[in-house]
N, C-alpha and C positions, 0 to 999 in steps of 0.2 A: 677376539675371543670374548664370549659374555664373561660375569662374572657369577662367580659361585656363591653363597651364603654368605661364608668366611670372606671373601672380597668383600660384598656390600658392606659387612660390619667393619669392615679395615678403612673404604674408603670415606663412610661415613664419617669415621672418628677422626682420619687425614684430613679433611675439610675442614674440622673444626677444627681443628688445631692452627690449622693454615693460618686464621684471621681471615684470610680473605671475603668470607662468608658469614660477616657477623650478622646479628639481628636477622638470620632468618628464622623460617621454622620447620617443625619436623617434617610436615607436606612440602616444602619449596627442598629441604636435607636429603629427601626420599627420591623427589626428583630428579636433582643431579643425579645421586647414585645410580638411578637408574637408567642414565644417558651415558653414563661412565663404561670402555672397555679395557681390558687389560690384553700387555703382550709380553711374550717371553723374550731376553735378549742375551747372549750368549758372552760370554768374557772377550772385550776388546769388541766388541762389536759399537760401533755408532748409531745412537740413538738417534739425535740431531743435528746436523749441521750450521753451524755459523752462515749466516746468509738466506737459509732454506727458509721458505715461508710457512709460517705454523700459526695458529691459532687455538691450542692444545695448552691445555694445564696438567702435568704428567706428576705425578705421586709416585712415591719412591715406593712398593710393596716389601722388598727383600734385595739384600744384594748392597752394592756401592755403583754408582758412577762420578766422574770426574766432570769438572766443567772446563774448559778449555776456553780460551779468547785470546786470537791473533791482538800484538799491538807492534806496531811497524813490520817487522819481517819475523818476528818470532812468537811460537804459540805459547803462550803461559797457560800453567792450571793453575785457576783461582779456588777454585775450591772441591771439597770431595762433600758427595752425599749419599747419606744413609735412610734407611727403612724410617718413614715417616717425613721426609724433608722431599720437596715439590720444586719440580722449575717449571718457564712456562708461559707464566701468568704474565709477563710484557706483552705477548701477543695477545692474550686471550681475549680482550675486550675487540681489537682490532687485527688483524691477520697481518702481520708484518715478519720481517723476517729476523732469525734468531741472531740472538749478541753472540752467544756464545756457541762451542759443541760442546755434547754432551755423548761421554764414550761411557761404554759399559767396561768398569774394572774387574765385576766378577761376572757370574750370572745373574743375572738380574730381573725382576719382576716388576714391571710397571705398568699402572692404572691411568687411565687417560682418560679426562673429561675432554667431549669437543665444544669448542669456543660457541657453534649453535647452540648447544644447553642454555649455556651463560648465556646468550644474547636475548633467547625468550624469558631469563628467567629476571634480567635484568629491565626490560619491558615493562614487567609487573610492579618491580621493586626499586626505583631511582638512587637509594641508600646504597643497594649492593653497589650501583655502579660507583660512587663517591669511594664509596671504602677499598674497591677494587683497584681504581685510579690513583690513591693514597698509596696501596701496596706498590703501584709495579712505581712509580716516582720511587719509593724510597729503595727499591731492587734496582733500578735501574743510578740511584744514586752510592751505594753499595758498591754496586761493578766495577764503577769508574775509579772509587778509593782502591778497590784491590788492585786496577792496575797501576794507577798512580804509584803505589807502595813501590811497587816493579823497580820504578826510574831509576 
């Protein structure tokens, strides 16, 4: 589904907050947004699965989901997220597949940039990609303490 007004100004302002996207500018800000679509997902519904190949940076619009991550035979939720909080971003540079699932706790509204945006726009912009790759190391370093905490 495209987005509406009220979408572009929500995802714009998600982006910024993200980090992920520092030192860009309003024309490179405009563009994502406007590569970005959004979907509707219904309480308990799966948004992503652990394993599944993705390349997607997804923006939380409304709503909660959970993030789930198998470690030996049992799923743990690592964490809940809320209206402005984003997963994603470990694929996004590269299309691999996800650490974690991501279930829908309520209804939920999420915006989705595809990882082609990022890749022509990181083309232009060599910084994005540095500060990208800083993000998902320290996400990807993050994960690992939450399940550690687990043991």
């Amino acid at each position: 589904m495209s987005l509406e007004e009220q979408d572009v100004v929500f995802a714009k302002e998600a982006i910024v907050k993200t980090g992920l996207f520092a030192g860009i500018n309003e024309k490179e800000l405009k563009s994502l947004a406007e590569g970005m679509e959004k979907q509707s997902y219904k309480s308990n519904a799966t948004i992503l699965f652990q394993g599944e190949v993705s390349n997607r940076l997804y923006l939380v619009q409304a709503g909660t989901v959970s993030v789930w991550a198998r470690k030996d035979r049992n799923k743990l939720k690592i964490a809940e997220l809320t209206a402005g909080n984003y997963f994603g971003e470990i694929s996004l540079l590269t299309p691999r597949a996800a650490t974690a699932t991501i279930k829908a706790e309520t209804a939920c509204d999420i915006i989705f940039l595809p990882g082609e945006v990022v890749e022509a726009m990181v083309k232009h912009n060599p910084a994005l990609c540095a500060a990208l790759q800083a993000e998902i190391k320290q996400r990807l370093a993050s994960r690992q303490q939450a399940l550690e905490k687990d043991k």
